[in-house]
Each structure stands twice: as structure tokens, then as C-alpha cells.
VOPAGU-2260 file (C-alpha; in pm, 1 decimal, decimal comma):
REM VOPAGU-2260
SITE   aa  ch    i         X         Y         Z
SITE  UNK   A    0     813,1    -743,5   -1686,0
SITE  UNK   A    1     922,0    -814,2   -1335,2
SITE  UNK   A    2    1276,1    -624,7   -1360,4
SITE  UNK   A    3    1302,2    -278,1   -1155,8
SITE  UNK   A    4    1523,5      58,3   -1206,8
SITE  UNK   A    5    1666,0     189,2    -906,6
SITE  UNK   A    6    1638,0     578,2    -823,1
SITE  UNK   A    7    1843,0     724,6    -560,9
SITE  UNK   A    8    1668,9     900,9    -333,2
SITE  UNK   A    9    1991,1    1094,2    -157,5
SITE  UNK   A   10    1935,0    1174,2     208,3
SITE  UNK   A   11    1578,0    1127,0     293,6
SITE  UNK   A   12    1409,9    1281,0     609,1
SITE  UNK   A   13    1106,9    1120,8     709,8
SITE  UNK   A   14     821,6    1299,5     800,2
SITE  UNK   A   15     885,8    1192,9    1211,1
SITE  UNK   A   16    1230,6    1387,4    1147,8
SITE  UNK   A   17    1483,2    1043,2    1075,9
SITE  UNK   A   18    1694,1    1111,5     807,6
SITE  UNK   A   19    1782,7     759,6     571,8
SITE  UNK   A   20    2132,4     833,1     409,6
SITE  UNK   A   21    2133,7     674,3      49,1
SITE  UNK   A   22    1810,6     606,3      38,6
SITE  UNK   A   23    1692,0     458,1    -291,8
SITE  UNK   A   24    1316,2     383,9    -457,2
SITE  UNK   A   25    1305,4      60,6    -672,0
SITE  UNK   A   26    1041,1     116,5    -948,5
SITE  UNK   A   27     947,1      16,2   -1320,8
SITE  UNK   A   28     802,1     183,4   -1650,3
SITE  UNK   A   29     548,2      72,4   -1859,9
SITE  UNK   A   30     510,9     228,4   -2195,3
SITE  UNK   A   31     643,9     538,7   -2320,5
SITE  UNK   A   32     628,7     874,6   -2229,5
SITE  UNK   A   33     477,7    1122,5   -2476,6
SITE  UNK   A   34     661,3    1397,5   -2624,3
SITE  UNK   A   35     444,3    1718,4   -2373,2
SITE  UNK   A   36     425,3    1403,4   -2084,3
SITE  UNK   A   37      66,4    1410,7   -2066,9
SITE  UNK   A   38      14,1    1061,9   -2046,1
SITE  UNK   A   39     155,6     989,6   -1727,4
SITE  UNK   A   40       8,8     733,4   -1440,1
SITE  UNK   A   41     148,5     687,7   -1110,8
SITE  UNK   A   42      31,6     332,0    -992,0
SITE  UNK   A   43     185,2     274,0    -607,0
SITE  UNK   A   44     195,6     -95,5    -470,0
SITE  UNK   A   45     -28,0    -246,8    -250,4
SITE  UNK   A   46      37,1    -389,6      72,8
SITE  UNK   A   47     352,3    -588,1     118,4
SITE  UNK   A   48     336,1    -594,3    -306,0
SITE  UNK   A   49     608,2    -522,2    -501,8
SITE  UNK   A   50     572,2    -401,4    -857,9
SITE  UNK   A   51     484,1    -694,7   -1039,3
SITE  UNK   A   52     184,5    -719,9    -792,9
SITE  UNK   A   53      34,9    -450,1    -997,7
SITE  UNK   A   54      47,8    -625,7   -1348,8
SITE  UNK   A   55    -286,3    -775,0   -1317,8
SITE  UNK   A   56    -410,0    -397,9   -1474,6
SITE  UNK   A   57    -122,6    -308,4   -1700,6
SITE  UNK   A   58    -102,0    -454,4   -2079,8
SITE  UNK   A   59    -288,0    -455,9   -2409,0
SITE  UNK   A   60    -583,0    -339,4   -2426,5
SITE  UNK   A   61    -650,6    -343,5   -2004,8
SITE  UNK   A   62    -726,0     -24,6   -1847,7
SITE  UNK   A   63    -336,8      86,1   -1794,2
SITE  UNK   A   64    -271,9      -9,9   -2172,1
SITE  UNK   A   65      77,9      77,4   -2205,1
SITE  UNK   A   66      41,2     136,6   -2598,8
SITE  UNK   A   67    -132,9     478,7   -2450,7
SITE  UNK   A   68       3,4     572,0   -2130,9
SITE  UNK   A   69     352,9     553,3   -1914,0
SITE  UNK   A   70     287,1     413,8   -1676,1
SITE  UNK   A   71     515,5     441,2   -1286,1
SITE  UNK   A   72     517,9     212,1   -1056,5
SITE  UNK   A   73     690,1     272,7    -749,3
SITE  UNK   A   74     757,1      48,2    -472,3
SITE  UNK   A   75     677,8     181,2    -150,0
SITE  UNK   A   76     943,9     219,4     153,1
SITE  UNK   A   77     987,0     -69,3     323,9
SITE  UNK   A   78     850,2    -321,0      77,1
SITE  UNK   A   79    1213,1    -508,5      64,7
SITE  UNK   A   80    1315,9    -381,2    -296,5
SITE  UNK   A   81    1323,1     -17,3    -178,2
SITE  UNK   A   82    1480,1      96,0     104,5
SITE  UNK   A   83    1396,3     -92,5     424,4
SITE  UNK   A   84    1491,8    -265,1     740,9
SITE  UNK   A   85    1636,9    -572,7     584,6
SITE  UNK   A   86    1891,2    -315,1     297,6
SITE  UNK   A   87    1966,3     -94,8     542,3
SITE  UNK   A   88    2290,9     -35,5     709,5
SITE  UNK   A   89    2303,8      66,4    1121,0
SITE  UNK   A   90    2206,8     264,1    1272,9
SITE  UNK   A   91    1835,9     216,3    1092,0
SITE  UNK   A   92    1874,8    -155,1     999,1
SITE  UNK   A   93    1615,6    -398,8    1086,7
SITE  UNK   A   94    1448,4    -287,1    1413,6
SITE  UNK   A   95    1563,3      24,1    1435,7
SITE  UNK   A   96    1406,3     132,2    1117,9
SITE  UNK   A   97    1221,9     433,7    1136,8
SITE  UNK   A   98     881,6     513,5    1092,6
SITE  UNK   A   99     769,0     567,0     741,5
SITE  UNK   A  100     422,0     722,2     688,6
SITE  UNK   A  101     209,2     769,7     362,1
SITE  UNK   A  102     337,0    1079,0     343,2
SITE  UNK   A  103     699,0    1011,6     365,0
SITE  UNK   A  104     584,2     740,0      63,1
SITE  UNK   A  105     440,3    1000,9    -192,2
SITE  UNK   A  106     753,0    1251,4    -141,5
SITE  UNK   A  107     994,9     997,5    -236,4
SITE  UNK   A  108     723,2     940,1    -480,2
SITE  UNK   A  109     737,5    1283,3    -567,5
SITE  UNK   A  110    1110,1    1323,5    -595,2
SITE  UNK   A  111    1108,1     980,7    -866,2
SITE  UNK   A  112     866,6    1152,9   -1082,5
SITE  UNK   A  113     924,0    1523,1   -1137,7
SITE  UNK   A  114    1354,0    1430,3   -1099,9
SITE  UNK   A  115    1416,2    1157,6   -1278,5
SITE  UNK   A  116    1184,6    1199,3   -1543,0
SITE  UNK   A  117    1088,3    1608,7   -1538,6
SITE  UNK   A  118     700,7    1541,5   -1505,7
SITE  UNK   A  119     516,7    1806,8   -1407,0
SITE  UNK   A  120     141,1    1712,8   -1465,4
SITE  UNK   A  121      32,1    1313,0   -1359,4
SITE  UNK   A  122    -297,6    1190,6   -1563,0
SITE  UNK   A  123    -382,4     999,2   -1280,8
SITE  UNK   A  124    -272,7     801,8    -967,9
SITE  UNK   A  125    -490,1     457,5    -905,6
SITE  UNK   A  126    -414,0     206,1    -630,4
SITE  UNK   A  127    -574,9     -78,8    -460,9
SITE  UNK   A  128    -596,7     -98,0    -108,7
SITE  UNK   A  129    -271,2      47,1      41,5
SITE  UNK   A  130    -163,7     202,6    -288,4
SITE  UNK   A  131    -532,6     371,0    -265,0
SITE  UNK   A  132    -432,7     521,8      58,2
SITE  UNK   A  133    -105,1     648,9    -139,6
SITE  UNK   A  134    -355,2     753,5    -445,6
SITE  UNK   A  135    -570,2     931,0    -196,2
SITE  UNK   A  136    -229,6    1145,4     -21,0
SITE  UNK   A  137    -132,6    1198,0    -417,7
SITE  UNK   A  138    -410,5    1427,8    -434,3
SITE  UNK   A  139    -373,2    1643,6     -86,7
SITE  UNK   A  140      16,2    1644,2    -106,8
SITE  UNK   A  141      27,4    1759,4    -491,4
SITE  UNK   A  142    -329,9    1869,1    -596,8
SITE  UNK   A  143    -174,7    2120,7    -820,4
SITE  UNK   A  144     -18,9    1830,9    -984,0
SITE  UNK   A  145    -266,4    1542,1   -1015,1
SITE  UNK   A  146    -545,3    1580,8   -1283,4
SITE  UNK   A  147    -717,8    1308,6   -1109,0
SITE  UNK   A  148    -755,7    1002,1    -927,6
SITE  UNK   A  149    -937,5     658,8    -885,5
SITE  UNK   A  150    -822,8     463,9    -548,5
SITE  UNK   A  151   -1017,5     127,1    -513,8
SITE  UNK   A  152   -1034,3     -72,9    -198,1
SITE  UNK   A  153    -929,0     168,3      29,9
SITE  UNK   A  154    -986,3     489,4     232,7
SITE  UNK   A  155    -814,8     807,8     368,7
SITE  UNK   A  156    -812,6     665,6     689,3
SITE  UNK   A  157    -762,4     397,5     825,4
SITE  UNK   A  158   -1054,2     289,0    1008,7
SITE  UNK   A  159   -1066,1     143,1    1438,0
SITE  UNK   A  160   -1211,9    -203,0    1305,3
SITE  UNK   A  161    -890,5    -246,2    1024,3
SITE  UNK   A  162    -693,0     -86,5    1306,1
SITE  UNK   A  163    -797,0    -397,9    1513,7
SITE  UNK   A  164    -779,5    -656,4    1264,1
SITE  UNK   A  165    -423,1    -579,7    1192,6
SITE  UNK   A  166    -324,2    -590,7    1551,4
SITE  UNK   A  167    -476,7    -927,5    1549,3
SITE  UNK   A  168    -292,3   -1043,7    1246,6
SITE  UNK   A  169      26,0    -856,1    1394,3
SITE  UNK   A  170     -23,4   -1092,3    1694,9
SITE  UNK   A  171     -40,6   -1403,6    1533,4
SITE  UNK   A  172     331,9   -1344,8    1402,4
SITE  UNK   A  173     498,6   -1137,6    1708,1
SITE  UNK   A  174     390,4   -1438,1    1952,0
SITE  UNK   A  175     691,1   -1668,8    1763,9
SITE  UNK   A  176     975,9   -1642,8    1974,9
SITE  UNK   A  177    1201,9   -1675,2    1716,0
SITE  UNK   A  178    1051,6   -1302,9    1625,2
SITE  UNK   A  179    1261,1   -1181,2    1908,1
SITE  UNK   A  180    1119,3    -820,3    1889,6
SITE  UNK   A  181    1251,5    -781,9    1573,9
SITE  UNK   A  182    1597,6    -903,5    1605,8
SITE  UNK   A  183    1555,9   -1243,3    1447,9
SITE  UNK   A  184    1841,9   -1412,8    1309,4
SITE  UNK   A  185    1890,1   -1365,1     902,3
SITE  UNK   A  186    1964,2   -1768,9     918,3
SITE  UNK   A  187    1617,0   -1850,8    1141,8
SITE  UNK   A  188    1313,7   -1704,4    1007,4
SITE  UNK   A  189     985,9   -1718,6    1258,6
SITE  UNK   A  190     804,3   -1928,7    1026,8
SITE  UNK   A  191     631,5   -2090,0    1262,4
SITE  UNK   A  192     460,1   -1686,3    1356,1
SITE  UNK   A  193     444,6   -1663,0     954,7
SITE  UNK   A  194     189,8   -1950,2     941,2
SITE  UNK   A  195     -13,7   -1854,3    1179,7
SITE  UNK   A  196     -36,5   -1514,1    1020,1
SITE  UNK   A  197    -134,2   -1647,8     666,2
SITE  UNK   A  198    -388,6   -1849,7     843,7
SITE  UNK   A  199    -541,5   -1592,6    1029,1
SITE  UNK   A  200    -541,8   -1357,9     737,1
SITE  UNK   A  201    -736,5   -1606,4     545,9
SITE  UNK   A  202   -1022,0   -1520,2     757,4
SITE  UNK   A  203    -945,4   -1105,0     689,1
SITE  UNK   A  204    -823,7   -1084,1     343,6
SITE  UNK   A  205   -1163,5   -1209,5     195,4
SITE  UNK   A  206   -1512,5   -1109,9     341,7
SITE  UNK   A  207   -1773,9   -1350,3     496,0
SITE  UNK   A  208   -2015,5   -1253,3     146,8
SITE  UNK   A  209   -1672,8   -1384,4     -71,4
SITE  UNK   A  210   -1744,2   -1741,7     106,7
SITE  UNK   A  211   -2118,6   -1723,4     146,9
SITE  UNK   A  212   -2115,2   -1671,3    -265,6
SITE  UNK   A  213   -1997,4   -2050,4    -307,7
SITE  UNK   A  214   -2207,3   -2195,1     -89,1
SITE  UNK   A  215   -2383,9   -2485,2     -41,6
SITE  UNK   A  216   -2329,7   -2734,0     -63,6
SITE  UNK   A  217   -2117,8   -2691,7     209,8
SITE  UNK   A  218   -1804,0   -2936,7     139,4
SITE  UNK   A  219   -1750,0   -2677,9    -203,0
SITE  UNK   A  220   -1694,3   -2398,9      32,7
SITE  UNK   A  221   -1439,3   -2560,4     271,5
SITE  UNK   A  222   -1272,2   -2666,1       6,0
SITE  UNK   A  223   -1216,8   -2317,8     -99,1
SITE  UNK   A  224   -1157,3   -2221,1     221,5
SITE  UNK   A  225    -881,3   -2458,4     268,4
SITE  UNK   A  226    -768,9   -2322,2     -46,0
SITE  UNK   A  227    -743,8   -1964,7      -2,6
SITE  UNK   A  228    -584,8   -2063,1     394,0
SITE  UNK   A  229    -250,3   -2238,8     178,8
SITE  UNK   A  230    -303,6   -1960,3     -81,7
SITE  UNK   A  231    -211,8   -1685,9     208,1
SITE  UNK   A  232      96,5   -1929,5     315,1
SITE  UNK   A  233     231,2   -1908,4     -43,1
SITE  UNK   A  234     202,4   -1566,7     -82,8
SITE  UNK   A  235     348,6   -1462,5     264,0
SITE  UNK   A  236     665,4   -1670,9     186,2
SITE  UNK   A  237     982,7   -1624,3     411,2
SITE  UNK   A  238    1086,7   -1410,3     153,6
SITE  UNK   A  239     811,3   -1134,1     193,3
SITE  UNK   A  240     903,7   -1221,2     526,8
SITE  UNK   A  241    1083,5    -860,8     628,3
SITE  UNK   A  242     842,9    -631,8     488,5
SITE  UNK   A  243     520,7    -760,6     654,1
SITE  UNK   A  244     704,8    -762,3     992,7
SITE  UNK   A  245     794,1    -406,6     917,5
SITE  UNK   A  246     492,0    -274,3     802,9
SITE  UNK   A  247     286,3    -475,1    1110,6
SITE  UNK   A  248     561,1    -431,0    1377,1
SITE  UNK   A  249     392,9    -158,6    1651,2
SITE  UNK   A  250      86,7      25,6    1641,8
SITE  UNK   A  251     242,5     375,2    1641,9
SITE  UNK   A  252     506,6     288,5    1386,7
SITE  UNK   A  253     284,7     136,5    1105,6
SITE  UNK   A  254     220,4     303,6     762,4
SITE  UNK   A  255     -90,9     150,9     763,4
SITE  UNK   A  256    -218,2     177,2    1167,1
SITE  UNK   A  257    -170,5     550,7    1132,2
SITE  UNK   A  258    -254,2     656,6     742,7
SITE  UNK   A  259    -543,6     983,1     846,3
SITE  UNK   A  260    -480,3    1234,0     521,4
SITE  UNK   A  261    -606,1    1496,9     805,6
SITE  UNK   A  262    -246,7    1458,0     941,3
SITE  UNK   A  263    -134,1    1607,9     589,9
SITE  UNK   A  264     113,1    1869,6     650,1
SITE  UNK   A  265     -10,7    2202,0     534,1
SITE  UNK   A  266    -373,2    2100,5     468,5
SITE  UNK   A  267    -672,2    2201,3     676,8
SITE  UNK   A  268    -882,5    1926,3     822,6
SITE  UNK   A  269   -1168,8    2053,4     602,7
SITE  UNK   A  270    -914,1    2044,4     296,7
SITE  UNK   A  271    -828,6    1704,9     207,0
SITE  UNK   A  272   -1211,2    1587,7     125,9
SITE  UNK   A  273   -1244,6    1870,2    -114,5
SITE  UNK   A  274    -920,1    1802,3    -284,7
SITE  UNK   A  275   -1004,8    1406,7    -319,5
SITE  UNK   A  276   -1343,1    1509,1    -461,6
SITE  UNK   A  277   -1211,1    1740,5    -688,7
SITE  UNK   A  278    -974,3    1465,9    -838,3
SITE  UNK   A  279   -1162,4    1146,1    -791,1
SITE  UNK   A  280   -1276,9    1034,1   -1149,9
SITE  UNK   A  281   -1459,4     731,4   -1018,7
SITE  UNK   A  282   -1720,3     651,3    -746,3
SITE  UNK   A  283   -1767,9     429,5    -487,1
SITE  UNK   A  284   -1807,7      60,8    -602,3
SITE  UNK   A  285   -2130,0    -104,2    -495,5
SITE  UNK   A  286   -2000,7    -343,4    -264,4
SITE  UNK   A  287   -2189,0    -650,1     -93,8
SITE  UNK   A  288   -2142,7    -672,5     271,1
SITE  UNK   A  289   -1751,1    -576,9     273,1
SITE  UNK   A  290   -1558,4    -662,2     571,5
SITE  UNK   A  291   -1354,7    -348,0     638,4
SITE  UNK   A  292   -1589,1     -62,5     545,1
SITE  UNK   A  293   -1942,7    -149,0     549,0
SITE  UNK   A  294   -2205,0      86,8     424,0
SITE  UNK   A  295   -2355,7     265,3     721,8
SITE  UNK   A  296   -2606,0     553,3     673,5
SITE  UNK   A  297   -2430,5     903,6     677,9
SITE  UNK   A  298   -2110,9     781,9     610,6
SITE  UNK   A  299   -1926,3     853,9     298,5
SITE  UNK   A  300   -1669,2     978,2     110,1
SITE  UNK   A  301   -1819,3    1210,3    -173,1
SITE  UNK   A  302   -1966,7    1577,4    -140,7
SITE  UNK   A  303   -2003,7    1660,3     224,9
SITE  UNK   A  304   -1724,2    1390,0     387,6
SITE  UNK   A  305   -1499,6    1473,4     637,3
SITE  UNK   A  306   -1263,5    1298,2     823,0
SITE  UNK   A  307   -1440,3    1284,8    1120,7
């Protein structure tokens, strides 16, 4: 299930005004689409995923069950399969690529679904963690469109204390001088800033509670935690490699660092809530002392939130 179609995205002007010539959006199908396409679901990747990441949902009998709905899944800008730093010829190649917001994700988004396959309604748009930011900008770019939406682990904004932790985990990486700004050599990856990424995320990608929960005695819990510290090195091979240094490379410039749906072109600071509450079909999971947004009284995201 792993194989991806290719749409061609033409010229594409970013949102900061950089135009990508040829830009493309790598995606895959799941299912079919029904004869008045009202079975449509738009499922975005996560964070440095690509669109196999996302299979852990899709199949028989699973929530995306592709016997009843067709199921999209792009991959986002930047995530090495679509266009990015590492396919992309001068004068945007490597560090020179520009900035691509959430924004800039769901119009190519936006393009892939009504162009290539005439869809003018969308079921619903889920996502975990980045792909809920994407789920969440769904709703404010094309609220007209989208019937409704369930994002899980993630917000409209990013918040300071993510903010921070990726700056940390940016740090880690940058500090390899092989890095060189950006300009490291295809042949020479900075592995050595790789591995000290993974192992710093091992500390961020799973909350304190995940840990506590397997504890004591206490050797069962290092063990783990050894565990999930080589699990992160896996995952964040020197091929994924291109993508996290893009999407991590400067405060200002990250998809992530600056995701705030109030930035929405078009919409009204006091918009965007309403048009997320309208659409969201699910609420907020109970969650035991999470790491990134804790519960803190008068802070929410149903009736009444704004981005604040």
C-alpha cells in the first residue's frame, strides 16, 4: 500500500510570495470513490510522515475502512516525496527553499482534490498531530467545503512551550558541523546531529505519564526507555534525514514554529474558532498529564475559544 501517484502542482506561489515552478504533490488513494463523491476523506501526514505513516487507521473494518470511503492522503510540502529542498532544482534547492506554511499545504491540498479528482464536498479531514494542524486550516480555508472534521493530537496554534521544545530538538541537530547551515554534502550526512536529535526527542515525543505508566519496578521502565531512545534513531534514519532539517531549520521559516489559523488569509480573528466548532465532529480526548498541552482552567478549544 506504500506506492504514491504524483500530481503536478504547476507553478505554485507560496503564501510568503515564492513561486515553486513544477511543483508536484505525491499522494495515494484508498478505496473508491462513489458515484455523487460523497464519501470522500482527506487524511494529511503527520510530521516528517509520509503516507504510509497514516496506515495504522486505514483498512477493514478500522475507522477509515476503505470498503466505505476514498480515502486521500496527501503528503505535505517538504516531506521528501513531494516537492522539497532535497527534489528541487536552484534557485530553491536545499537551503534556499522557501518557506512553506499550513496554508500553502492545504491549497496544494486543495488544488489535488477538487482538480484531479472534481470533488466538491470532503466528508471529513482527520489528522494527528501536524496533519491535525492541516485538519484544523481544512476547515477555515474551505468551510464551505468540509462537512466536518476530527484533528487529534494537535491544535490551531502552535503553542510557546512546543515552540521551545522544537528549538531544543532543532539544536541538538544544527550543532553538527557537518550541518553546515544547511549546505551539507549529499555524500556526508550529519549523523552524528541526527543522533543526538532522536535522543533528545525521546524525552519529547512521549510524556513523563507514558513512562510513569510502566513503572516500578524501576529497571522495566529504563528498559523501555532505552527502547523508545533507539526507537527515535530508527525512525529518524538518514533517509528522513532532509525533511526534518527542513521542517526544523529556523524559527521564522518552520511550518510548524509558525502554524496560528488567526494568520488565515481572509478570516477574522474571531472566525476561525467558530468555523472549527462548526465542523469538529469529535471532542477533546481526556488526556492524562500531556506534555504539550496540559489542561489549564479557562483554556479550551470548544464554544467560547479564541486564539488568544
Amino acid at each position: 500500500m506504500s506506492d504514491h501517484l504524483t500530481f503536478q502542482l504547476g507553478d505554485f506561489t507560496t503564501q510568503g510570495g515564492a513561486t515553486l515552478r513544477g511543483a508536484h504533490l505525491a499522494y495515494t488513494t484508498y478505496g473508491e470513490l462513489n458515484a455523487d463523491k460523497s464519501n470522500v476523506i482527506v487524511y494529511p501526514t503527520w510530521y516528517s510522515g509520509r503516507h504510509w505513516d497514516n496506515e495504522w487507521l486505514i483498512g477493514p473494518g478500522m475507522a477509515l475502512d476503505p470498503a466505505e470511503y476514498f480515502i486521500i492522503v496527501p503528503n505535505m510540502l517538504g516531506n521528501g516525496l513531494s516537492t522539497s529542498p532535497s527534489n528541487t532544482p536552484p534557485p530553491y534547492d536545499r537551503a534556499r527553499f522557501p518557506d512553506i506554511t499550513v496554508y500553502d499545504q492545504i491549497e496544494a491540498q486543495h488544488k489535488l482534490v477538487t482538480e484531479e479528482f472534481g470533488i466538491e464536498r470532503i466528508a471529513l479531514v482527520t489528522g494527528w498531530s501536524m496533519g491535525a494542524g492541516q485538519t484544523f486550516q481544512w476547515a477555515v480555508s474551505y468551510p464551505e467545503m468540509v462537512e466536518r472534521i476530527a484533528p487529534f493530537c494537535g491544535s490551531p496554534r502552535t503553542s510557546l512551550h512546543n515552540k521551545v521544545f522544537l528549538e531544543g530538538v532543532k539544536a541538538a541537530l544544527t550543532a553538527d558541523a557537518v550541518y553546515n547551515g544547511g549546505w551539507y554534502d549529499a555524500e556526508k550526512w550529519p549523523t552524528t546531529g541526527l543522533r543526538a536529535l532522536a535522543r533528545v526527542y525521546a524525552g519529547w515525543g512521549f510524556s513523563q505519564a507514558f513512562y510513569w505508566r510502566f513503572g516500578p519496578p524501576l529497571h522495566h521502565s529504563v528498559t523501555r526507555l532505552v527502547r523508545s531512545v533507539h526507537s527515535w534513531e530508527r525512525q529518524l534514519s538518514p533517509q528522513q534525514l532532509g525533511r526534518v532539517l527542513y521542517l526544523l531549520r529556523r524559527p521564522e521559516g518552520s511550518s510548524l514554529d509558525r502554524h496560528d489559523l488567526s494568520n488565515s488569509p481572509e478570516r477574522s480573528r474571531g472566525e476561525s474558532p467558530r468555523l472549527i466548532r462548526e465542523r469538529t465532529s469529535m471532542g477533546e480526548g481526556v488526556r492524562e498529564a500531556p506534555l504539550y498541552r496540559p489542561r489549564a482552567p479557562g483554556r479550551r478549544w470548544g464554544p467560547g475559544a479564541e486564539f488568544a
